[in-house]
N, C-alpha and C positions, 0 to 999 in steps of 0.2 A: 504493500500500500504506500503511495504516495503522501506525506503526512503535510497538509498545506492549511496555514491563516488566512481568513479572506479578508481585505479590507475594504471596505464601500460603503457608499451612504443612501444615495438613491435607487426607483425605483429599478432603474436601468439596469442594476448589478444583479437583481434578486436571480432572474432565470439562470443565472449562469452560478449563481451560491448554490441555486436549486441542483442546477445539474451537479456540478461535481459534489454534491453532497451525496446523491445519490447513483454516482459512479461506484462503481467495485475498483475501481483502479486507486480511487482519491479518496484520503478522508481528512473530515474539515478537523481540526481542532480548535477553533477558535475563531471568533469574528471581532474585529475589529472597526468602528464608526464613529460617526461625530456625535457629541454630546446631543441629548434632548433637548428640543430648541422650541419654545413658544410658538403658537401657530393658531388661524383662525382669530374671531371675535374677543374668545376670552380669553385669549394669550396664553392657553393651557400649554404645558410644556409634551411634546410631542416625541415619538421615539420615532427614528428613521426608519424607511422599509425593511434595510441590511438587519435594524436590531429584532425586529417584529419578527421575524421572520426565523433568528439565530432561537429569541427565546421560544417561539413555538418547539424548534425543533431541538430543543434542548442542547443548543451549543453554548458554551460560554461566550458571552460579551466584555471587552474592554472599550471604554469609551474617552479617550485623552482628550483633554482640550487642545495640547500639541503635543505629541509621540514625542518628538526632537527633546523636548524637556520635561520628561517625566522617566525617570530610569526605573521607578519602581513597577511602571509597566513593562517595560523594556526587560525588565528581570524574568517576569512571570512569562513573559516572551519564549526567553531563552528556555527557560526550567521546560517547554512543552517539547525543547528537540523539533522544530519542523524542518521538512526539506525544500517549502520554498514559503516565502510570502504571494499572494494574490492580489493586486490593488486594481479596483475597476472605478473609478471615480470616488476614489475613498475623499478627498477635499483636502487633504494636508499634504507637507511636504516633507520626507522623510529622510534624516538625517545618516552620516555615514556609518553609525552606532544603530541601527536599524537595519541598515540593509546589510550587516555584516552576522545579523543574526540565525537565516537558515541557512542551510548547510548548504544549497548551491543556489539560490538566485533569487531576487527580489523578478515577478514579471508583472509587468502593469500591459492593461488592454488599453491601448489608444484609437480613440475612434475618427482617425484621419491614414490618411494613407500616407505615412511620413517620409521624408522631413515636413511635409507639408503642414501646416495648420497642427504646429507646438503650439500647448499655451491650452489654456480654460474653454474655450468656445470652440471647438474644433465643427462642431456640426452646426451650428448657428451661422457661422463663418462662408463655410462649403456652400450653402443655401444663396444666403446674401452677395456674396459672389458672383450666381447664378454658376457654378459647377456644375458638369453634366454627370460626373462621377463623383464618390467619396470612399471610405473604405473602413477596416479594421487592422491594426495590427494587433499583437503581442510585441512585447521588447522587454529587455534586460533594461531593470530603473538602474540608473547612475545618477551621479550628483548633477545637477544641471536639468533645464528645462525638456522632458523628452526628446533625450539626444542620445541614448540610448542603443546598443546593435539588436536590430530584427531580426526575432522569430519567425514571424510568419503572417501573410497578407491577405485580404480579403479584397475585391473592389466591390463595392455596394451603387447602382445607377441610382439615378437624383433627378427623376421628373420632372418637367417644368409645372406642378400641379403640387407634388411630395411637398409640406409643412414640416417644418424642425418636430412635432409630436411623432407626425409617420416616419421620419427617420431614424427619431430615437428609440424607438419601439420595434425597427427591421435592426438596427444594432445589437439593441435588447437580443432578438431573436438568433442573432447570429453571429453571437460572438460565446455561447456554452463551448460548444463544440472545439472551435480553435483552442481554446484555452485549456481543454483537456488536452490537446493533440500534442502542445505547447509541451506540455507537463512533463509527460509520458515521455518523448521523442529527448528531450535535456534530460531526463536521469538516464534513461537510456543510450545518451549518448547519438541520436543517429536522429541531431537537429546542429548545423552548426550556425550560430548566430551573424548574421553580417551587418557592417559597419555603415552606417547610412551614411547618401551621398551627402556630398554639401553643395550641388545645386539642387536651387529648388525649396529653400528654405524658406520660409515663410512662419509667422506668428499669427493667435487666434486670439490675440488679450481679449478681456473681458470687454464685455459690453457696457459705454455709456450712457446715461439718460438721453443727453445730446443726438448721439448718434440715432436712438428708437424714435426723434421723431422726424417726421413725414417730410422731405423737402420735395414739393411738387414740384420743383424745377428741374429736377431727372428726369430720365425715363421713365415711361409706365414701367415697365420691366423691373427699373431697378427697383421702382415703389414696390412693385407685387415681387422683388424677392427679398426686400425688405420683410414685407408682413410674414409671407410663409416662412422667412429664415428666421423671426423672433416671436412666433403666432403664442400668441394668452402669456409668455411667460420671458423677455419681461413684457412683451406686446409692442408692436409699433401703431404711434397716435400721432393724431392733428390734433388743433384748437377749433374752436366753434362755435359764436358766441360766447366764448369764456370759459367753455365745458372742453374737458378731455374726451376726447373721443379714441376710443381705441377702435385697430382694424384687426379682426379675426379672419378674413377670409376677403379676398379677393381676385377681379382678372382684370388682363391689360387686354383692351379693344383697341381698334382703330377709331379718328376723330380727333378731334380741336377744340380748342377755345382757348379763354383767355387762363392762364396758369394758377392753378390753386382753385379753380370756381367751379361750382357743379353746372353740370352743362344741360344735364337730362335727367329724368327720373323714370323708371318703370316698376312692375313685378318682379323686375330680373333684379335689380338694384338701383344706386345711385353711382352717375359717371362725373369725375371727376377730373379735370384735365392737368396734365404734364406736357414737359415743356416737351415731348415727343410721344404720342398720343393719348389716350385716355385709361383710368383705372376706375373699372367697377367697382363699389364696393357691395359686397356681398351678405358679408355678418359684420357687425360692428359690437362695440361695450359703451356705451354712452357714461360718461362717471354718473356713479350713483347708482345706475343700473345694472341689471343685467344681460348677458347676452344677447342681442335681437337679430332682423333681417333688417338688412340697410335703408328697406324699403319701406319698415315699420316705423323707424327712426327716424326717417325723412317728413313721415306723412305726420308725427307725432308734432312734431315741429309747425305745424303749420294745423291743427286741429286745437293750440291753447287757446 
Protein backbone atom coordinates (compact mmCIF):
# COMPACT_ATOMS: atom_id res chain seq x y z
CA UNK A 1 0.00 0.00 0.00
CA UNK A 2 0.99 3.30 -0.85
CA UNK A 3 0.78 5.38 2.45
CA UNK A 4 -0.31 9.09 1.24
CA UNK A 5 -1.62 12.67 3.33
CA UNK A 6 -4.00 14.59 1.37
CA UNK A 7 -4.05 18.08 1.43
CA UNK A 8 -7.16 20.32 0.12
CA UNK A 9 -9.69 22.46 0.84
CA UNK A 10 -12.30 22.79 -1.76
CA UNK A 11 -14.99 21.00 -3.37
CA UNK A 12 -12.71 20.25 -6.37
CA UNK A 13 -10.35 17.91 -4.29
CA UNK A 14 -13.16 15.68 -2.74
CA UNK A 15 -13.46 13.20 -5.96
CA UNK A 16 -10.12 12.49 -6.16
CA UNK A 17 -9.63 12.08 -1.72
CA UNK A 18 -12.70 9.84 -2.78
CA UNK A 19 -10.96 7.85 -5.04
CA UNK A 20 -7.77 7.04 -3.64
CA UNK A 21 -9.33 6.43 -0.43
CA UNK A 22 -10.95 3.86 -1.96
CA UNK A 23 -8.05 2.51 -4.02
CA UNK A 24 -6.55 -0.95 -2.89
CA UNK A 25 -3.39 0.51 -4.10
CA UNK A 26 -3.58 3.93 -1.63
CA UNK A 27 -4.27 4.44 1.77
CA UNK A 28 -5.16 7.81 3.14
CA UNK A 29 -3.65 8.51 6.49
CA UNK A 30 -4.44 11.67 7.15
CA UNK A 31 -6.07 14.84 5.74
CA UNK A 32 -4.94 17.96 5.90
CA UNK A 33 -7.15 21.73 5.22
CA UNK A 34 -7.69 25.05 6.19
CA UNK A 35 -9.12 26.13 9.40
CA UNK A 36 -13.05 26.56 9.67
CA UNK A 37 -13.88 29.74 8.24
CA UNK A 38 -17.38 31.74 8.88
CA UNK A 39 -19.79 31.56 6.11
CA UNK A 40 -23.39 32.51 5.04
CA UNK A 41 -25.68 35.17 7.17
CA UNK A 42 -24.65 34.10 10.53
CA UNK A 43 -21.19 33.81 10.13
CA UNK A 44 -21.26 30.34 11.53
CA UNK A 45 -17.99 28.80 11.40
CA UNK A 46 -17.92 26.22 8.48
CA UNK A 47 -15.76 23.05 7.88
CA UNK A 48 -14.32 22.70 4.23
CA UNK A 49 -15.52 19.82 1.90
CA UNK A 50 -11.73 18.03 2.21
CA UNK A 51 -12.73 18.19 6.31
CA UNK A 52 -16.47 16.96 5.88
CA UNK A 53 -15.67 14.43 4.04
CA UNK A 54 -12.11 13.04 6.13
CA UNK A 55 -14.45 13.01 9.24
CA UNK A 56 -17.26 11.02 7.76
CA UNK A 57 -14.82 8.70 6.67
CA UNK A 58 -13.09 8.58 9.69
CA UNK A 59 -9.74 9.86 8.63
CA UNK A 60 -7.84 12.06 10.87
CA UNK A 61 -7.87 15.85 10.37
CA UNK A 62 -5.06 18.54 10.81
CA UNK A 63 -6.06 21.92 10.28
CA UNK A 64 -2.81 24.68 10.41
CA UNK A 65 -3.43 28.12 10.08
CA UNK A 66 0.19 27.99 8.37
CA UNK A 67 1.88 24.38 8.16
CA UNK A 68 5.23 26.52 7.50
CA UNK A 69 4.84 27.53 11.24
CA UNK A 70 3.52 25.04 13.38
CA UNK A 71 6.07 22.14 13.81
CA UNK A 72 3.80 20.53 16.24
CA UNK A 73 1.97 19.50 13.39
CA UNK A 74 4.71 18.80 11.23
CA UNK A 75 5.78 16.36 14.13
CA UNK A 76 2.56 14.38 14.08
CA UNK A 77 3.26 14.55 10.35
CA UNK A 78 6.25 12.69 10.48
CA UNK A 79 5.38 10.01 13.48
CA UNK A 80 2.56 8.67 10.43
CA UNK A 81 5.71 7.56 8.01
CA UNK A 82 3.97 8.46 4.75
CA UNK A 83 5.33 7.90 1.20
CA UNK A 84 4.02 10.89 -0.34
CA UNK A 85 2.06 14.05 0.50
CA UNK A 86 -1.04 15.00 -1.98
CA UNK A 87 -1.83 18.77 -2.31
CA UNK A 88 -4.89 19.55 -4.79
CA UNK A 89 -5.72 23.18 -3.97
CA UNK A 90 -4.94 22.77 -0.29
CA UNK A 91 -4.57 27.06 -0.20
CA UNK A 92 -1.18 27.31 1.69
CA UNK A 93 2.35 27.23 0.85
CA UNK A 94 4.49 24.70 2.05
CA UNK A 95 7.68 25.01 3.47
CA UNK A 96 11.16 23.01 2.86
CA UNK A 97 10.56 21.40 6.41
CA UNK A 98 7.30 19.89 4.95
CA UNK A 99 8.01 18.75 1.84
CA UNK A 100 11.07 16.93 3.31
CA UNK A 101 8.67 14.87 5.33
CA UNK A 102 7.44 11.69 3.11
CA UNK A 103 9.77 9.56 2.03
CA UNK A 104 9.73 10.27 -1.79
CA UNK A 105 7.68 13.21 -2.82
CA UNK A 106 5.56 16.09 -2.13
CA UNK A 107 2.98 15.95 -5.66
CA UNK A 108 0.45 18.72 -6.16
CA UNK A 109 -2.24 18.44 -9.13
CA UNK A 110 -2.16 21.62 -11.02
CA UNK A 111 -4.89 22.58 -13.17
CA UNK A 112 -3.14 24.23 -16.12
CA UNK A 113 -1.03 22.61 -18.48
CA UNK A 114 2.34 24.02 -17.20
CA UNK A 115 4.59 26.20 -17.26
CA UNK A 116 1.47 27.90 -18.30
CA UNK A 117 -0.85 29.68 -15.96
CA UNK A 118 1.54 29.36 -12.37
CA UNK A 119 -0.14 31.09 -9.69
CA UNK A 120 -3.94 30.82 -7.83
CA UNK A 121 -6.34 31.28 -10.84
CA UNK A 122 -5.11 28.88 -13.38
CA UNK A 123 -8.72 28.03 -14.66
CA UNK A 124 -10.39 31.40 -14.31
CA UNK A 125 -7.25 32.66 -16.39
CA UNK A 126 -7.41 29.96 -19.32
CA UNK A 127 -11.31 31.06 -19.65
CA UNK A 128 -10.68 34.84 -19.70
CA UNK A 129 -8.13 34.49 -22.13
CA UNK A 130 -10.43 32.96 -24.22
CA UNK A 131 -8.00 29.52 -24.46
CA UNK A 132 -9.22 27.00 -26.78
CA UNK A 133 -7.52 24.33 -24.48
CA UNK A 134 -6.40 23.88 -20.74
CA UNK A 135 -5.27 20.80 -18.81
CA UNK A 136 -4.06 18.85 -15.74
CA UNK A 137 -0.84 18.09 -14.46
CA UNK A 138 0.73 16.38 -11.60
CA UNK A 139 4.23 17.69 -10.43
CA UNK A 140 6.84 17.34 -7.83
CA UNK A 141 6.06 20.74 -5.39
CA UNK A 142 9.41 22.55 -4.83
CA UNK A 143 10.10 25.64 -3.20
CA UNK A 144 8.91 28.27 -5.68
CA UNK A 145 5.72 29.00 -7.46
CA UNK A 146 4.62 25.64 -9.54
CA UNK A 147 7.91 25.40 -11.09
CA UNK A 148 8.00 22.16 -10.20
CA UNK A 149 9.20 18.63 -12.89
CA UNK A 150 6.18 17.00 -14.49
CA UNK A 151 4.54 13.84 -13.91
CA UNK A 152 2.06 13.60 -16.05
CA UNK A 153 -0.44 15.78 -18.47
CA UNK A 154 -3.91 15.87 -19.38
CA UNK A 155 -5.40 18.42 -22.11
CA UNK A 156 -8.89 19.36 -21.18
CA UNK A 157 -10.95 21.51 -24.51
CA UNK A 158 -12.50 24.90 -23.29
CA UNK A 159 -15.69 25.65 -25.34
CA UNK A 160 -16.53 28.92 -26.30
CA UNK A 161 -19.88 28.35 -24.17
CA UNK A 162 -17.65 26.13 -20.85
CA UNK A 163 -18.00 28.67 -17.53
CA UNK A 164 -15.19 28.44 -14.87
CA UNK A 165 -18.10 26.07 -12.70
CA UNK A 166 -18.07 23.51 -15.84
CA UNK A 167 -14.47 23.54 -15.82
CA UNK A 168 -13.85 23.07 -12.49
CA UNK A 169 -16.13 20.35 -12.13
CA UNK A 170 -14.51 18.30 -15.80
CA UNK A 171 -11.13 18.93 -13.60
CA UNK A 172 -12.82 17.64 -10.60
CA UNK A 173 -13.69 14.66 -12.72
CA UNK A 174 -10.60 14.09 -14.10
CA UNK A 175 -7.86 14.47 -12.21
CA UNK A 176 -8.65 10.94 -9.59
CA UNK A 177 -7.27 8.84 -11.98
CA UNK A 178 -3.92 10.63 -12.89
CA UNK A 179 -3.09 11.05 -9.44
CA UNK A 180 -3.36 7.43 -8.72
CA UNK A 181 -1.30 6.75 -11.91
CA UNK A 182 1.04 9.46 -10.45
CA UNK A 183 1.49 7.47 -7.35
CA UNK A 184 1.81 4.05 -8.20
CA UNK A 185 4.35 4.79 -11.59
CA UNK A 186 7.00 7.13 -8.69
CA UNK A 187 7.24 4.35 -6.13
CA UNK A 188 7.52 2.10 -8.78
CA UNK A 189 9.99 3.71 -10.39
CA UNK A 190 8.60 3.52 -14.05
CA UNK A 191 7.41 7.58 -14.12
CA UNK A 192 10.58 9.75 -14.67
CA UNK A 193 9.62 13.37 -13.84
CA UNK A 194 10.70 16.05 -16.44
CA UNK A 195 11.93 19.43 -16.03
CA UNK A 196 9.41 22.12 -17.48
CA UNK A 197 10.37 24.28 -20.26
CA UNK A 198 10.95 27.96 -19.72
CA UNK A 199 9.18 29.10 -22.70
CA UNK A 200 5.90 29.67 -22.30
CA UNK A 201 5.70 30.92 -18.82
CA UNK A 202 3.19 32.73 -17.83
CA UNK A 203 1.25 33.79 -14.34
CA UNK A 204 -2.43 33.32 -13.17
CA UNK A 205 -2.34 35.98 -9.93
CA UNK A 206 -5.25 36.22 -8.28
CA UNK A 207 -8.11 38.11 -9.39
CA UNK A 208 -8.87 41.87 -8.76
CA UNK A 209 -12.15 43.66 -7.98
CA UNK A 210 -10.85 46.20 -10.66
CA UNK A 211 -10.24 43.68 -13.07
CA UNK A 212 -14.22 41.78 -12.49
CA UNK A 213 -15.66 44.67 -13.67
CA UNK A 214 -17.24 45.15 -17.09
CA UNK A 215 -15.37 47.51 -19.56
CA UNK A 216 -17.62 47.76 -22.51
CA UNK A 217 -15.08 49.07 -24.47
CA UNK A 218 -13.72 45.48 -25.43
CA UNK A 219 -14.80 43.11 -27.40
CA UNK A 220 -18.04 41.23 -26.88
CA UNK A 221 -15.99 38.25 -26.77
CA UNK A 222 -13.71 39.45 -24.27
CA UNK A 223 -16.94 40.62 -22.19
CA UNK A 224 -18.44 37.18 -22.49
CA UNK A 225 -15.18 35.58 -21.59
CA UNK A 226 -14.82 37.69 -18.86
CA UNK A 227 -18.22 36.53 -17.36
CA UNK A 228 -17.84 32.77 -18.06
CA UNK A 229 -14.17 32.90 -16.81
CA UNK A 230 -15.33 34.45 -13.26
CA UNK A 231 -19.27 33.36 -13.56
CA UNK A 232 -21.05 33.71 -9.51
CA UNK A 233 -17.65 33.57 -7.96
CA UNK A 234 -16.03 36.30 -7.62
CA UNK A 235 -18.75 37.22 -10.73
CA UNK A 236 -18.15 39.98 -13.35
CA UNK A 237 -20.41 43.20 -12.93
CA UNK A 238 -21.46 46.68 -14.29
CA UNK A 239 -23.12 49.62 -12.58
CA UNK A 240 -26.64 50.61 -13.13
CA UNK A 241 -28.39 53.21 -11.62
CA UNK A 242 -26.18 52.86 -8.66
CA UNK A 243 -26.93 49.20 -8.31
CA UNK A 244 -24.38 46.40 -8.82
CA UNK A 245 -25.33 44.26 -11.38
CA UNK A 246 -23.75 41.05 -11.64
CA UNK A 247 -23.54 38.90 -15.09
CA UNK A 248 -24.15 35.19 -14.67
CA UNK A 249 -24.52 34.10 -18.17
CA UNK A 250 -24.06 35.50 -21.33
CA UNK A 251 -23.57 35.74 -25.41
CA UNK A 252 -21.78 37.90 -27.97
CA UNK A 253 -24.17 38.70 -31.03
CA UNK A 254 -23.54 40.63 -33.89
CA UNK A 255 -24.76 44.75 -33.88
CA UNK A 256 -23.91 48.26 -32.73
CA UNK A 257 -24.60 51.01 -30.90
CA UNK A 258 -23.33 53.50 -28.81
CA UNK A 259 -20.66 51.70 -26.14
CA UNK A 260 -21.94 50.62 -22.73
CA UNK A 261 -25.92 51.20 -23.65
CA UNK A 262 -28.50 48.72 -24.20
CA UNK A 263 -29.55 48.66 -27.53
CA UNK A 264 -32.56 46.20 -27.47
CA UNK A 265 -34.44 44.13 -25.38
CA UNK A 266 -36.39 40.69 -25.82
CA UNK A 267 -37.35 37.09 -24.36
CA UNK A 268 -33.86 36.06 -25.37
CA UNK A 269 -32.21 38.98 -23.00
CA UNK A 270 -30.81 42.21 -22.81
CA UNK A 271 -28.19 43.54 -25.72
CA UNK A 272 -25.72 45.42 -24.69
CA UNK A 273 -23.11 47.13 -26.93
CA UNK A 274 -19.13 46.88 -27.14
CA UNK A 275 -16.84 48.67 -28.80
CA UNK A 276 -16.94 45.46 -31.26
CA UNK A 277 -20.33 44.07 -31.31
CA UNK A 278 -22.80 43.21 -28.89
CA UNK A 279 -23.26 41.13 -25.41
CA UNK A 280 -26.53 39.44 -24.50
CA UNK A 281 -27.02 39.33 -21.36
CA UNK A 282 -28.80 36.26 -20.25
CA UNK A 283 -28.92 35.74 -16.34
CA UNK A 284 -27.85 38.53 -14.33
CA UNK A 285 -27.75 39.05 -9.94
CA UNK A 286 -29.11 42.55 -9.46
CA UNK A 287 -27.58 43.54 -5.73
CA UNK A 288 -29.82 42.65 -3.35
CA UNK A 289 -31.31 40.02 -5.37
CA UNK A 290 -31.30 37.04 -6.57
CA UNK A 291 -30.48 35.39 -9.53
CA UNK A 292 -32.97 36.21 -12.48
CA UNK A 293 -33.23 36.26 -16.55
CA UNK A 294 -31.94 39.41 -17.83
CA UNK A 295 -35.05 39.95 -19.38
CA UNK A 296 -36.83 39.87 -15.85
CA UNK A 297 -34.57 42.58 -14.73
CA UNK A 298 -34.86 44.68 -17.45
CA UNK A 299 -38.75 44.67 -17.49
CA UNK A 300 -38.47 45.02 -13.47
CA UNK A 301 -36.82 48.31 -14.01
CA UNK A 302 -39.38 49.84 -15.99
CA UNK A 303 -42.80 48.26 -14.00
CA UNK A 304 -41.69 50.61 -10.56
Amino acid sequence: MIKVVFFGTPDIGLKSLDYLNNSDKIEILAVVTQPDKPAGRGHKLQMSPIKKYAIEHNIPVFQPKSIRKEPEIQSELKKLEPDFFVTFAFGQILSQEVLDIPKYETINLHASLLPKYRGANPIQRAIINGDKETGICTMITELGLDCGDICQKLVIPISETMNCEELWEEIGEKSPKMLEETLIKLKNGALTPQKQCKDGVCMANKLTKEECQIDWNKSNKQVHNLVRGICRSPGAYFKFQDKIIKVIETKPIDGNGKVGEITSHSKEGVDIACADGLVRLIKVKPEGKGEMLARDWYNGLHNV
